[in-house]
Each structure stands twice: as C-alpha cells, then as structure tokens.
C-alpha positions as CSV (number, residue, x, y, z in Angstrom):
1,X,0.0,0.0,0.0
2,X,1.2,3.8,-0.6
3,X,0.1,6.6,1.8
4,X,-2.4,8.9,0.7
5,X,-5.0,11.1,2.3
6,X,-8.9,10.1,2.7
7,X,-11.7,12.5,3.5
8,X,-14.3,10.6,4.7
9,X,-17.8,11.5,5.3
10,X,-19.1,9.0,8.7
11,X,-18.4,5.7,6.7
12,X,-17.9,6.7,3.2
13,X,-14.9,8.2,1.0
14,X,-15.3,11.5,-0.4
15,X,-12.5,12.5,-1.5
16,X,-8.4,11.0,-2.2
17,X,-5.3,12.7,-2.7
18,X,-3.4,9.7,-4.7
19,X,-0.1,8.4,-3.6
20,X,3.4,10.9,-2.9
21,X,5.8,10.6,-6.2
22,X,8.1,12.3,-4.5
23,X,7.4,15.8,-5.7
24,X,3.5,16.0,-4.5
25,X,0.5,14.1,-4.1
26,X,-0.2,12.8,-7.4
27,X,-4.2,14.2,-7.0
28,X,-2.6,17.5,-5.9
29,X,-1.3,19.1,-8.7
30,X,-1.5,22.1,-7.2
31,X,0.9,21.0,-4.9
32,X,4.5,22.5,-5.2
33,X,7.8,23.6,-3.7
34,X,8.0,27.6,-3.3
35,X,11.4,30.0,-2.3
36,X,9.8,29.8,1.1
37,X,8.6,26.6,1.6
38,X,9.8,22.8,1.3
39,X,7.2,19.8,1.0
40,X,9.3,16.6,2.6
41,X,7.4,13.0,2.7
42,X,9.0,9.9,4.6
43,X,7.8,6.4,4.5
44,X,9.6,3.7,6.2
45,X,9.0,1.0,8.6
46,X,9.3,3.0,11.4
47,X,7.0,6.1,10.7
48,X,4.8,7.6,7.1
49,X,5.1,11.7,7.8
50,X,4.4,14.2,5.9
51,X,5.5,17.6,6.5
52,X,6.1,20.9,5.0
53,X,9.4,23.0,6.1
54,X,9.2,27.1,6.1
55,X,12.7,28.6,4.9
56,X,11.5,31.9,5.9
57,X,10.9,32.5,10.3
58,X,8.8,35.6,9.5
59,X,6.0,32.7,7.1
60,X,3.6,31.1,8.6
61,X,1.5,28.2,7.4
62,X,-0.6,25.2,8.7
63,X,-2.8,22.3,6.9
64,X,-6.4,22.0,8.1
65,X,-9.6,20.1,7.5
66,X,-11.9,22.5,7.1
67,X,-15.4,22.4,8.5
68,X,-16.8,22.1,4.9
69,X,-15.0,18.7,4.2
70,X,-11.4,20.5,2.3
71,X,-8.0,19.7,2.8
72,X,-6.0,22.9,2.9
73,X,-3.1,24.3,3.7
74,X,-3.1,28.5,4.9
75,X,0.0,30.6,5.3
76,X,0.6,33.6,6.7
77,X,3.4,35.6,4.7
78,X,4.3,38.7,6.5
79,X,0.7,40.6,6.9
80,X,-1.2,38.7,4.2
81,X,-2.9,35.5,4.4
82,X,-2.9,33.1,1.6
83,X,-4.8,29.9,0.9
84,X,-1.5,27.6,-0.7
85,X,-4.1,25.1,-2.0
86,X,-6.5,22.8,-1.5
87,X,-8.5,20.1,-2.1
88,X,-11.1,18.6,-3.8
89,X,-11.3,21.7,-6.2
90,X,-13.7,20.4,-8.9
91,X,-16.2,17.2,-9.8
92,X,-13.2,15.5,-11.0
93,X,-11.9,15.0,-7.6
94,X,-14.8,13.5,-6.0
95,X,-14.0,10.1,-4.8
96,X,-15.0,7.4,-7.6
97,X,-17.2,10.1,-9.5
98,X,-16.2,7.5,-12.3
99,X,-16.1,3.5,-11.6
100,X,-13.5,1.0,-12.1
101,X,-11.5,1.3,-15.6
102,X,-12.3,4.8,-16.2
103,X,-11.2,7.9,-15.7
104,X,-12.5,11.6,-15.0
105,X,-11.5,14.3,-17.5
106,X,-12.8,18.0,-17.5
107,X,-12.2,18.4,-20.9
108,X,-14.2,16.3,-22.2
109,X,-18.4,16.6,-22.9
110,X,-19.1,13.4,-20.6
111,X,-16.1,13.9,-18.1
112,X,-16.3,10.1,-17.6
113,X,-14.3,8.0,-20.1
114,X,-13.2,4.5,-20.4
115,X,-9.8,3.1,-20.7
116,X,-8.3,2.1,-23.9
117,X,-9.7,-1.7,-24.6
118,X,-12.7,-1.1,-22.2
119,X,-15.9,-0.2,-22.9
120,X,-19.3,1.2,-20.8
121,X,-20.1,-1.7,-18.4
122,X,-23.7,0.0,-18.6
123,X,-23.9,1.7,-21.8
124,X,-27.6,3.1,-20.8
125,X,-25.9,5.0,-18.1
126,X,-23.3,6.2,-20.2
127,X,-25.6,7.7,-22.6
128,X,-26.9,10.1,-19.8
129,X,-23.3,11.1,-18.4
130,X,-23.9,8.4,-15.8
131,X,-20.3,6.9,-15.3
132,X,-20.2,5.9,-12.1
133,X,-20.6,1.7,-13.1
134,X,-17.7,2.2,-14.8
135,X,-16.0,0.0,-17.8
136,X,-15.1,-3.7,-18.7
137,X,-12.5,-5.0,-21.2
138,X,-13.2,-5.5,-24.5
139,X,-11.1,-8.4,-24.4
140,X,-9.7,-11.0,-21.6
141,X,-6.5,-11.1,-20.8
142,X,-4.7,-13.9,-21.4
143,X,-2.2,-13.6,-18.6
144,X,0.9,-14.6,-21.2
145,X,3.8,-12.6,-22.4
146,X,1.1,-11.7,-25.2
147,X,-0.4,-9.1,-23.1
148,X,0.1,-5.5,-23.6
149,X,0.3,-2.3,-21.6
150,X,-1.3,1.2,-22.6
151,X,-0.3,4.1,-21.5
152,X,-2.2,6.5,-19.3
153,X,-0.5,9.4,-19.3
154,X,-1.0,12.7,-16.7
155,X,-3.0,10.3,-14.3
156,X,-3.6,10.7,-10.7
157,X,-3.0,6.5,-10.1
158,X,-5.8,4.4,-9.1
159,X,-6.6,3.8,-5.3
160,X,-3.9,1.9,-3.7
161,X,-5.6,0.1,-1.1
162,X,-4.2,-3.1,-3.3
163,X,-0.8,-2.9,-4.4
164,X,2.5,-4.4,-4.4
165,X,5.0,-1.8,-4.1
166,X,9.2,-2.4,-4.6
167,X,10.9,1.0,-4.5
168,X,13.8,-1.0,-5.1
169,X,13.3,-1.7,-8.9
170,X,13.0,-0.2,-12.0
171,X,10.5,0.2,-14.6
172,X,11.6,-2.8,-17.0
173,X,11.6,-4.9,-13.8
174,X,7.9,-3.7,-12.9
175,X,6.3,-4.6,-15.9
176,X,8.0,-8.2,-15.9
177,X,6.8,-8.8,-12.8
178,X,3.5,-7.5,-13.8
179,X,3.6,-9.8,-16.8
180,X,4.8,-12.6,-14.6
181,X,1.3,-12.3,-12.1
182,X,-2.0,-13.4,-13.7
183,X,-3.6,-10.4,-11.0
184,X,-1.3,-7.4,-12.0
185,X,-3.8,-4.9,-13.7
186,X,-1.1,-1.8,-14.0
187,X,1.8,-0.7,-13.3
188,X,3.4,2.5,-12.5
189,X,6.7,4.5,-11.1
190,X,6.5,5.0,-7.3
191,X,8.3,7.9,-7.7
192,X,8.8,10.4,-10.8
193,X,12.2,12.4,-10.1
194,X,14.9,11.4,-12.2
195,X,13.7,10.0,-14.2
196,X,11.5,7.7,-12.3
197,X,11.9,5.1,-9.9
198,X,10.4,2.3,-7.8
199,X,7.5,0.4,-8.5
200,X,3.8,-0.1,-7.6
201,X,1.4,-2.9,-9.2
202,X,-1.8,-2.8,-8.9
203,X,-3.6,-6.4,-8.7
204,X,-7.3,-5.6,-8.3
205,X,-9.7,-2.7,-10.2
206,X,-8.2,0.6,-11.4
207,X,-10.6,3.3,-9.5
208,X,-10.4,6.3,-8.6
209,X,-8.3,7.6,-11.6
210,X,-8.5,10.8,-12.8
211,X,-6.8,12.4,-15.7
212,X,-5.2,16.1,-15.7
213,X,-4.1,17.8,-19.6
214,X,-0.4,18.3,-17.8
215,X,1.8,16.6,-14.9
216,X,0.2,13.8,-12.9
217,X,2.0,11.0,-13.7
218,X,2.4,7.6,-16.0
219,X,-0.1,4.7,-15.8
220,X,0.3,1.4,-17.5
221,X,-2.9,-0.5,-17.8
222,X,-2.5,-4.1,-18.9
C-alpha cells in the first residue's frame, strides 16, 4: 500500500489525494515547492510523515480540515494571508465520480471516459453522463507474455488500497513482474524524479483515476 490522504464522510470516501511521487501528491497538482517553503514525505518502517518545512521565520502556514470537508493548507506571509491550496477543487476530484476502468476528465463533454480496450459496463448510463458503473474489457487477458500495456499518461493513479510496491526496482523490472502475475492490472513508477523510480502494481480494479491535460503521472494498464 502507498500513503495517501482520505476524506471521509461518517463511513464513506469522499475525497483521495493519490499516492506521494516524490514531488506532490499525485491528485494535488496544485501541490509545489515555493522560495519559502519545502514539502518533505517519509515512508519507512518505522513512521509515514508528511510535512512541510518554512525557509522563511517571518512565514507562517498550517494544513487544516476545514469544516466544509477541504484539505487545505493557509499561510501567513508577513501581513497577508494566503490559501496555498486545497482540495477537492472540482467534480473531478470527488471520490470514484467514475467506476472501475475509467477515468475523469474536465475536458471532455461526458467527463467520464473508459480506458483504452474497455468499454461502458452499462452503456444506458453512459448515454446520460452516468459513469459511475464504470467500464469492462473489450477483451480477456490472457495472462501470457502476449499481453500488452497502454499508457495512461498525466493520471492521478488508481486507489492503492491493493498494491504491491518495490521502490527498489525499475520500470523494465515492474512490468516483468507484472507480466509474470495473472492479477497485476497496472503498473506504475513510485516515484517520478529522475527519471522515475520504484514500483507499484496494482492487482485488483483501477478506481479512482482521474486524468489532468499536464503533470500527474504515468499509468500502464494491462
């Protein structure tokens, strides 16, 4: 599993950030470094932190859950407050808006939109912007070295609830594996810098995705 944030309304998800690649949250593309501040993300055995660093004594800034359900983070600079960012900003980032093999886009007319190789799993729904049973594939896999991967570029990655994560190996190395388990679904880098790094597979449904028209990161769906 790879951390990410959850806003949760009593029992149900509203709302996930997508796991750290090492710059941001991959559902935060707002997210960045500034001159005065440093964003700084461990994961280990002993401890998952995340934490922001001021350079500046004079800047303040803290990260709240508002009252209204958002994930923001406010900083004082000198006399004027600022809201950094926050989160969910629009319908793309509510949780599961579209179901499993889909993904949200703003840009398009019906901002739900299958995968490559998967189609409507209700196509009545889908004919009135109704996304949320999401998509099936066209055709089964047929868990050999004849499967194929297509990429998802500028994604925020699926939920990781189920993963297998290795930060340890590289991409080549991730998608044999992948290949090599009848379950793997995707694939992905678990961190983007240099390069990229790591790996994550997923080996149940791809949900939760969400697709932005710049940054985000690499998705390879089997």
């Amino acid at each position: 599993v790879l951390p990410e944030f959850f806003i949760w309304q009593t029992d149900i998800p509203t709302y996930r950030s997508g796991p750290w690649d090492g710059v941001r949250f991959s559902g935060m593309v707002q997210m960045r470094d500034l001159d005065y501040m440093v964003n700084n993300f461990t994961d280990n055995r002993e401890e998952v932190v995340y934490k922001f660093l001021m350079t500046d004594n004079h800047i303040l800034s803290r990260l709240t859950l508002s009252p209204l359900g958002y994930l923001q983070q406010i900083t004082w600079k000198y006399e004027d407050r600022i809201l950094s960012w926050l989160s969910p900003t629009d319908p793309c980032d509510a949780y599961q808006i579209c179901g499993p093999y889909s993904y949200c886009y703003l840009k398009t007319s019906a901002f739900c939109n299958c995968i490559k190789g998967f189609e409507p799993k209700i196509p009545e729904a889908w004919a009135v912007s109704d996304g949320t049973s999401g998509c099936v594939r066209k055709t089964r896999l047929s868990c050999s070295r004849g499967d194929v991967f297509f990429q998802l570029k500028n994604t925020k990655l699926p939920d990781t609830t189920w993963t297998i994560v290795n930060k340890s190996i590289d991409m080549e190395e991730c998608k044999e594996r992948c290949l090599r388990d009848c379950n793997c679904t995707a694939y992905a880098n678990t961190d983007i810098r240099n390069g990229g790094s790591g790996c994550v597979i997923w080996t149940g449904e791809l949900k939760d995705i969400r697709n932005y028209p710049a940054t985000g990161q690499d998705l390879y769906v089997r």
